[in-house]
C-alpha positions in Angstrom: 0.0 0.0 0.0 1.2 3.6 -0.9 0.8 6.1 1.7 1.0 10.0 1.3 1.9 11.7 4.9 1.7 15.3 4.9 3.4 15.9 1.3 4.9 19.8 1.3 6.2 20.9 -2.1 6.8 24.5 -3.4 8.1 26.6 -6.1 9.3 30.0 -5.1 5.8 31.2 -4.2 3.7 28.4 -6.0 1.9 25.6 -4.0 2.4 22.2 -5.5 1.5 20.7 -2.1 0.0 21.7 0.7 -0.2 19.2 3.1 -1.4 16.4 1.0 -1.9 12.6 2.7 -3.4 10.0 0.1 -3.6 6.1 0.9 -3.8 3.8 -2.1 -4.7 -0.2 -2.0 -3.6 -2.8 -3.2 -5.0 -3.5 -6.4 -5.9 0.1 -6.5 -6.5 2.6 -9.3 -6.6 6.2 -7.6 -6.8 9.3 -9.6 -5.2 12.6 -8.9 -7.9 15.3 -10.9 -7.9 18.6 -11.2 -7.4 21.7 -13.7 -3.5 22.8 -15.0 -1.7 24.1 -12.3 -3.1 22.1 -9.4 -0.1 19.8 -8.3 -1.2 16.8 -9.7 2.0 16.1 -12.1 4.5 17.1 -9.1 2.5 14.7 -7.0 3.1 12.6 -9.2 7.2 13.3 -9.9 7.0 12.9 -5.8 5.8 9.6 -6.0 8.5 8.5 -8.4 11.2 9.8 -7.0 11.9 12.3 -9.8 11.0 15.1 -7.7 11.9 15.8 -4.0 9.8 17.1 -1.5 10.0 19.8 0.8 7.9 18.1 4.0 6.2 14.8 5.1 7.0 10.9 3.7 6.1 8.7 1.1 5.6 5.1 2.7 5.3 1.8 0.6 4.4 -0.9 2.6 5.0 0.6 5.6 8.4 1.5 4.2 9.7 4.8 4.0 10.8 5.8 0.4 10.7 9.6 0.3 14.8 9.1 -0.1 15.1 6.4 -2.2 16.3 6.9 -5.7 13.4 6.3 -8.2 15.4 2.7 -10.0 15.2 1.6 -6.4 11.2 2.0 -5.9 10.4 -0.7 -8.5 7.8 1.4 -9.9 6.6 2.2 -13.3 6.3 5.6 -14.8 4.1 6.1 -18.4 4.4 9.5 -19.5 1.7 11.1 -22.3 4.5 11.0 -24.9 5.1 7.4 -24.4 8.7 7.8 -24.2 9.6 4.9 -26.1 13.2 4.0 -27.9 13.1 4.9 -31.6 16.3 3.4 -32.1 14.7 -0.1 -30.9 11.8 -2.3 -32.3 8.3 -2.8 -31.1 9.6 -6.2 -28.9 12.9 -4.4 -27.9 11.2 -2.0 -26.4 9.4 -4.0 -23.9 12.3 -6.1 -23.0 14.4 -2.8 -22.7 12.9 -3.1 -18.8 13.1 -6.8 -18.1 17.1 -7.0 -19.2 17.9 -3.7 -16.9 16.3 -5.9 -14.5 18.8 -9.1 -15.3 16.5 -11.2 -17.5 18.2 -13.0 -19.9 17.2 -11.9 -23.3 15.4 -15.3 -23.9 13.4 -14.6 -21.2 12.6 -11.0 -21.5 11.8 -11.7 -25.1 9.5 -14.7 -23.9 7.7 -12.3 -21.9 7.7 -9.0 -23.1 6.1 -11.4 -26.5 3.2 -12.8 -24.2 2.6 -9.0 -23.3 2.4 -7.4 -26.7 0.1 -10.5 -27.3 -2.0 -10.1 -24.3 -2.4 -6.1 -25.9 -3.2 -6.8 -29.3 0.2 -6.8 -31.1 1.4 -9.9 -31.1 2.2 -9.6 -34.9 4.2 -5.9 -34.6 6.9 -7.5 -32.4 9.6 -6.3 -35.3 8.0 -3.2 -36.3 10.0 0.1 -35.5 7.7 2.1 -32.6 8.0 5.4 -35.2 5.7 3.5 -37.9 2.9 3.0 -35.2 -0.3 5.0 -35.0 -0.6 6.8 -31.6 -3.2 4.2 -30.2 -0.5 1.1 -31.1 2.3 3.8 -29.4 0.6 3.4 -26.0 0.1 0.5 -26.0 3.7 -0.8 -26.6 4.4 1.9 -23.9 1.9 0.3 -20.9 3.4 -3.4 -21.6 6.7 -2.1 -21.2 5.2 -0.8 -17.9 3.8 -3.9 -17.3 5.6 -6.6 -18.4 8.1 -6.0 -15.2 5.2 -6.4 -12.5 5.6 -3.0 -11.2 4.8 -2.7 -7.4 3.1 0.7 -8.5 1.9 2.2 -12.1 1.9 5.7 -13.0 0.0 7.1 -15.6 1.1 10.8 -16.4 -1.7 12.3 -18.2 -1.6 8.8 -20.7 -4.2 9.3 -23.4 -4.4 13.1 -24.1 -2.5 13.4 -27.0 -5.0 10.5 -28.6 -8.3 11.8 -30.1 -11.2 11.0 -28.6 -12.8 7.7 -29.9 -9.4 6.1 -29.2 -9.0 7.6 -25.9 -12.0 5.6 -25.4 -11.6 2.9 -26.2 -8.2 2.2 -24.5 -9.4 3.8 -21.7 -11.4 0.6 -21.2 -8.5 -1.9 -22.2 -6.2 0.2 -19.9 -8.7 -0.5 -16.9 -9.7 -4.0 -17.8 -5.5 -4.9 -17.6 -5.2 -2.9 -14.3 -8.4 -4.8 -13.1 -6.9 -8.4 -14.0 -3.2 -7.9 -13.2 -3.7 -6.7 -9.4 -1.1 -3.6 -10.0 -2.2 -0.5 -8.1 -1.9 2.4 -10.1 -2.4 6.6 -9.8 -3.8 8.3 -12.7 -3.1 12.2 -13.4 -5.8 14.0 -15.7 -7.8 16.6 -16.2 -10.8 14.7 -17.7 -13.3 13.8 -15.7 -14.8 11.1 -17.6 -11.4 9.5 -18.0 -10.8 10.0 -14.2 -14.3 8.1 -13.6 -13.9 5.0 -16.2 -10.9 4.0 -14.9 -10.5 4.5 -11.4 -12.4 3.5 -8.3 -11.6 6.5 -6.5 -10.8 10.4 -7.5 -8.9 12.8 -5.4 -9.5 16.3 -6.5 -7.0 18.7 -6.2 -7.1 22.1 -6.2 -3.9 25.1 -5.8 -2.1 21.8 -4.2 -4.9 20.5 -1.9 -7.1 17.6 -1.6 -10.8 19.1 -2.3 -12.2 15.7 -2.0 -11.5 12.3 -2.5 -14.1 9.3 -3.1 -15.3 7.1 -5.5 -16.9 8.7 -8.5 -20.5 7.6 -7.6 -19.8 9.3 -4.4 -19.1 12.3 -6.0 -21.4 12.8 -7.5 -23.7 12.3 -5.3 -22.6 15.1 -2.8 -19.7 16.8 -4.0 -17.9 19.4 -1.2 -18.9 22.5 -2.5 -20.0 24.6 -5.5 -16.4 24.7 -7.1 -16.2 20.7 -7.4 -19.3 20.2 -8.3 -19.0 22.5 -11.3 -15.3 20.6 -12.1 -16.6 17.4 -12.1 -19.3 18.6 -14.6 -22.1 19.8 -12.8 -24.2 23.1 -15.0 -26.7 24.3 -12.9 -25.1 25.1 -9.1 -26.2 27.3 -6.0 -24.4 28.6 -3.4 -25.6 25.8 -1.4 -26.8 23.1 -3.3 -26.8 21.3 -7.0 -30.1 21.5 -9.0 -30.3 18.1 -11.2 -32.0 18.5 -14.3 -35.1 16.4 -12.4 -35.8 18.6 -10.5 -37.0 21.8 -12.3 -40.4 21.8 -12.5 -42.1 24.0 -15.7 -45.6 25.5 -15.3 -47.4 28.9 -14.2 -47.7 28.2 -11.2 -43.9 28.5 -10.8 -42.2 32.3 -10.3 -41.3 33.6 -13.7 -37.8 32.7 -15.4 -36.8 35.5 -17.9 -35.1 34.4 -21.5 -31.7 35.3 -21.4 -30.0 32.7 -24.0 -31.6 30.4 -26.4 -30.4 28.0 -28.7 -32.7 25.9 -31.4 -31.9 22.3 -31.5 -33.4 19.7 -33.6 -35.6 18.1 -30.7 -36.2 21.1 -29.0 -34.7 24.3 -27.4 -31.5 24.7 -25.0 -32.1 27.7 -22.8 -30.7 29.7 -20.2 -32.6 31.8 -17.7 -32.8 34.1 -14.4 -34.9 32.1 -12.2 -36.0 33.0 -8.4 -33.4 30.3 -7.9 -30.5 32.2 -9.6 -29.1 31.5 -13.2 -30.3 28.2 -14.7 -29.6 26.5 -17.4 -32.2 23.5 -19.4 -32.9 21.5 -22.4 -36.5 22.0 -23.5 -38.5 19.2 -25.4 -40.0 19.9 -28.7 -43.7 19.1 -26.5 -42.5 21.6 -24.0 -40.9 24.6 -26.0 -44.2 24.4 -28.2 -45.9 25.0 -25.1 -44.4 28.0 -24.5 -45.4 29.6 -27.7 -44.4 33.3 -28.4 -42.6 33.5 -24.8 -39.9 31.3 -26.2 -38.0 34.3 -27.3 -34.6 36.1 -25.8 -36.3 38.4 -23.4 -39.3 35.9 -22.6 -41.2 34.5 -19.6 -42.0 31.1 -18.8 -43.3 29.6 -14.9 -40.1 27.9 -13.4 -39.6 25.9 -10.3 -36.8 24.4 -8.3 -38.1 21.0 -5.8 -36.1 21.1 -2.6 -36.3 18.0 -1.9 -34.2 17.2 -5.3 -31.1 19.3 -4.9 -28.0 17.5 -4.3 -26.6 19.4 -0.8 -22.6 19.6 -0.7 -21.0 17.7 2.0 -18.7 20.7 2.7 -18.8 24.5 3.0 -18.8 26.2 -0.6 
């Protein structure tokens, strides 16, 4: 288990970390979230070794590390370039680790072969890594991660140079792997989405601090305060509370929401409004923005409601 005790790093007047104590499991896939500039990456360098920090200790089963040289840590680092060797093929770069290791090069080729096959490129072992696409580029690059049974993976930002249907899709692979082979792992992004497939718990950061950290379901389903909940992908927030789409209510027997934005869709109308509530922002049906007849106009009026009883509360102050 990887522990995170009171992590301190600076730069000049720049907070990288402020106090920042993580666990992670065995078996494990944490994410470290948040916007450019939050700490995440130097976190991450921390972890490594590739960074030192300025207060508290990195502990790996129950060991501390925070001094050890990073080839000593037996963990695996995959950057978002991929970082492989153009100078070797698609195999020798996934024995590269293995032989640093003392593997014979029978059996780092023996393995590193039952890798690329496990990953889909079990016919590219002799291809140079500079004629792959970008998708077959990361791959080569997580099994020569994995093929040395890391005691920790890191994945620095791994799929954002990839567009998005194959950010996707290995996204999926990536976790399914992780899942089977029993390697903890930390993933640094800014996507949410990628942050929620593939780990089973997030910690936000923000200007070098944990805002929150849970499993994505959790959340969700009461994020700490209005500047998380907006992160994480939330449109329509209070000062106190999140207001699902369920539960605005239409009608004229709701206060009056003036027009202040509307866009046409094919299926309907997207609008934005000042509600009693505050600023709001909803998808109208075709049924319902026909309703609405000649006050479906910038400037209009239409009867808009908030239920109580359906916001989403934050579990901290905002």
């Amino acid at each position: 288990m990887l522990e995170l005790i009171g992590i301190e790093k600076r730069f000049g007047a720049r907070v990288a970390a402020d106090g920042v104590s993580l666990e992670v499991a065995a078996g494990e896939t944490l994410a470290l979230l948040g916007p450019s500039g939050c700490g995440k990456s130097s976190l991450l360098k921390i972890i490594a070794g590739l960074l030192p920090l300025d207060g508290g200790a990195v502990r790996f089963n129950g060991e501390d590390i925070s001094r050890l040289p990073p080839e000593r840590r037996g963990f695996a680092l995959m950057f978002q370039d991929f970082a492989l060797f153009p100078h070797l093929d698609v195999l020798g770069n996934v024995m590269f680790g293995l032989i640093e290791r003392g593997s014979s090069r029978a059996q780092a080729a023996a393995a590193a072969a039952a890798m690329l096959e496990r990953l889909g490129l079990g016919g590219d072992q002799g291809r140079k890594v500079w004629t792959l696409s970008g998708g077959e580029q990361q791959r080569v690059a997580l099994a020569r991660a994995m093929v040395t049974r890391p005691r920790l993976l890191l994945l620095d930002e791994p799929f954002s140079s990839l567009d998005a249907h194959l950010r996707g899709q290995l996204q999926g692979e990536f976790a399914q792997l992780l899942a089977e082979s029993g390697i903890p792992a930390i993933l640094v992004t800014h996507d949410r989405e990628e942050a929620f497939a593939m780990a089973s718990r997030a910690a936000v950061l923000r200007q070098g601090r944990i805002v929150q950290c849970e499993t994505p379901p959790q959340l969700l389903a009461r994020p700490a305060n209005a500047w998380l909940a907006r992160f994480i992908g939330y449109e329509n927030v209070l000062e106190h509370a999140v207001v699902p789409g369920h539960a605005l209510r239409l009608g004229p027997q709701h206060p009056p929401a003036r027009i202040e934005s509307l866009t046409w869709l094919a299926d309907g109308a997207r609008v934005e409004v000042a509600a009693q509530a505050g600023r709001l922002s909803l998808s109208l049906s075709a049924r319902e923005a026909a309703s609405l007849g000649a006050e479906l106009r910038l400037g209009g009026q239409f009867g808009l409601g908030v239920d109580a009883s359906a916001l989403i509360p934050f579990s901290a102050g905002s």
